[in-house]
N, C-alpha and C positions, 0 to 999 in steps of 0.2 A: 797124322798117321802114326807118328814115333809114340802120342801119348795111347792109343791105341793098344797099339803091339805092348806097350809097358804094362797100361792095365791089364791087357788080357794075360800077360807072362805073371803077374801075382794071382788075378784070379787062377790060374790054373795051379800055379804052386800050391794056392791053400786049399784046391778042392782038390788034386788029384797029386800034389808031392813033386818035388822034385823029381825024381827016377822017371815018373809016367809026362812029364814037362818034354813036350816036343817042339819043334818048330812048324811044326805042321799043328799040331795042336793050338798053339798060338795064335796063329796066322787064322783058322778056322773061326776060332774065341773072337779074334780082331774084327772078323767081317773084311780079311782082307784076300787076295789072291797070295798066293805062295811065293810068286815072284816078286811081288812089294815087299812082302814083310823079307826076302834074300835080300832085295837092294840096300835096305836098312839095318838088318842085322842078319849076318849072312852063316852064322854060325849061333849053335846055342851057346857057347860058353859067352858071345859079342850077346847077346838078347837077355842071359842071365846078368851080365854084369853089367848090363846097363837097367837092368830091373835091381837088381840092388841097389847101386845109388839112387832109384825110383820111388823107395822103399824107403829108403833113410831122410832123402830130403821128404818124403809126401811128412813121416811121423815128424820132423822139427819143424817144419812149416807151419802143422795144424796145431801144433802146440805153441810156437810164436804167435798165431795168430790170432789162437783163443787167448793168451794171458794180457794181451796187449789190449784186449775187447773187455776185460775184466773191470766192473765199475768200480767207482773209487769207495774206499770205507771195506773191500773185502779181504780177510788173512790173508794175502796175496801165495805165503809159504803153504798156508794148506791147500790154498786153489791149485797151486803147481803141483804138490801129489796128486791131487785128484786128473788134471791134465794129463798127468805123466800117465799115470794108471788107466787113462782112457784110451790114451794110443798103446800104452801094451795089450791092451784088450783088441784090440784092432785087428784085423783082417790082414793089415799090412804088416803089425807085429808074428803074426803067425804064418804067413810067405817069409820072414825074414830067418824065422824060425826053423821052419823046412830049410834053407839053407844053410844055416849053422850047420844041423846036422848032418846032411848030405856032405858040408865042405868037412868034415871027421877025415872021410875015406879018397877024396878027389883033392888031389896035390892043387891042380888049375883057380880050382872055385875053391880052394882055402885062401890063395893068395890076394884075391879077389876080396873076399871078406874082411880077409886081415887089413889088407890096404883101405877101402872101406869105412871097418870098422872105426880105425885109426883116425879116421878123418872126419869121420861122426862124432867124437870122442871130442876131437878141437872144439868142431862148431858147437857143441852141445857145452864145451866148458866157456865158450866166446859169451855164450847166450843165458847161462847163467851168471858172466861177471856183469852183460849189461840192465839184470833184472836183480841182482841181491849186489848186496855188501855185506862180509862177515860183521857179525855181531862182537868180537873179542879183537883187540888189541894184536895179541902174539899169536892168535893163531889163522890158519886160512881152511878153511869148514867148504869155500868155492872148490879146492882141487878135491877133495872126496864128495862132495852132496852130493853132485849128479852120479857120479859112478855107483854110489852107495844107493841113491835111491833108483836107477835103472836095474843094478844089480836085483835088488829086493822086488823090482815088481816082474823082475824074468823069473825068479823063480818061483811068487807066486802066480805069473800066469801061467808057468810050468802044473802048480800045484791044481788050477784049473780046471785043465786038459781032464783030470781025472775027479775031480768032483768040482765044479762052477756053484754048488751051493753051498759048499763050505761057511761057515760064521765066520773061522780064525779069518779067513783071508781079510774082510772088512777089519776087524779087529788088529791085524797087521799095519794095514793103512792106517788106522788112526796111531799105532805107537810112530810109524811113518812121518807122518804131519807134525806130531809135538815133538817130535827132535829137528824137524828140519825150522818151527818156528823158535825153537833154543838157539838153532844158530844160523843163521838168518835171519835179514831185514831188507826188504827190499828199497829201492831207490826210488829216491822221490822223483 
């Protein structure tokens, strides 16, 4: 029932926005009664923020769980952009999206995100020290690669939103891939 009410709280962020995201909306999406989906999350700030964390674990799962299915002999560092840039393209990057920018103006759902985001940022940096090892001696290429490449593929999905057939954007990804195989190697 709980995964339910989560999916349907993304599918409706991305089709219809945060602001038009109700609980009755929800509940509707769920195929549930209004009173299950109160038992479970009894308020929208309680159903958004637990769609958030929904949102963050679904994208690092699907990417643990495609790199880890990845055969042997592949650029392991270019397959991870390509991953990465799969789930920024996602459905669930673009619910996550709609609440970035709804939390701008909502004190509640910034705090939410920020706490969140914060914790997406750990496991995402957990998960690239257990998949790479920096390629240099003096320096650590693990605390910026992930922030640097999530960075780059928000704002080319950003860049999307308004033209999805753009060249640059592939063209981005590939200068993407040959810095991250500059510094990075993964573990054997």
């Amino acid at each position: 029932m709980r995964a339910r009410l989560l999916e349907a709280t993304v599918e409706s962020l991305l089709e219809v926005g945060y602001s038009r995201t109700s609980t009755i909306e929800v509940a509707a999406r769920a195929g549930v009664s209004r009173g299950a989906q109160l038992h479970h999350y009894p308020t929208k700030k309680k159903l958004v923020a637990a769609a958030v964390r929904h949102i963050l674990e679904m994208r690092l799962e699907a990417f643990r769980i495609a790199f880890a299915k990845l055969p042997e002999g592949v650029d392991r560092q270019t397959a991870a952009v390509d991953l990465l840039w799969e789930g920024t393209t996602s459905g669930a990057f673009y619910a996550w999206l709609e609440l970035l920018v709804a939390s701008r103006t909502d004190p509640s759902l910034r705090k939410t995100i920020v706490d969140t985001q914060k914790e997406f940022g750990e496991r995402v940096q957990k998960t690239f020290r257990e998949f790479f090892t920096p390629t240099r001696e003096h320096s650590n290429p693990l605390e910026i690669a992930p922030v640097f490449a999530l960075a780059q593929m928000q704002g080319l999905a950003l860049n999307r939103i308004v033209d999805d057939k753009d060249p640059k954007i592939q063209m981005c990804l590939h200068v993407l891939k040959a810095l991250s195989s500059g510094a990075l190697r993964t573990r054997a």
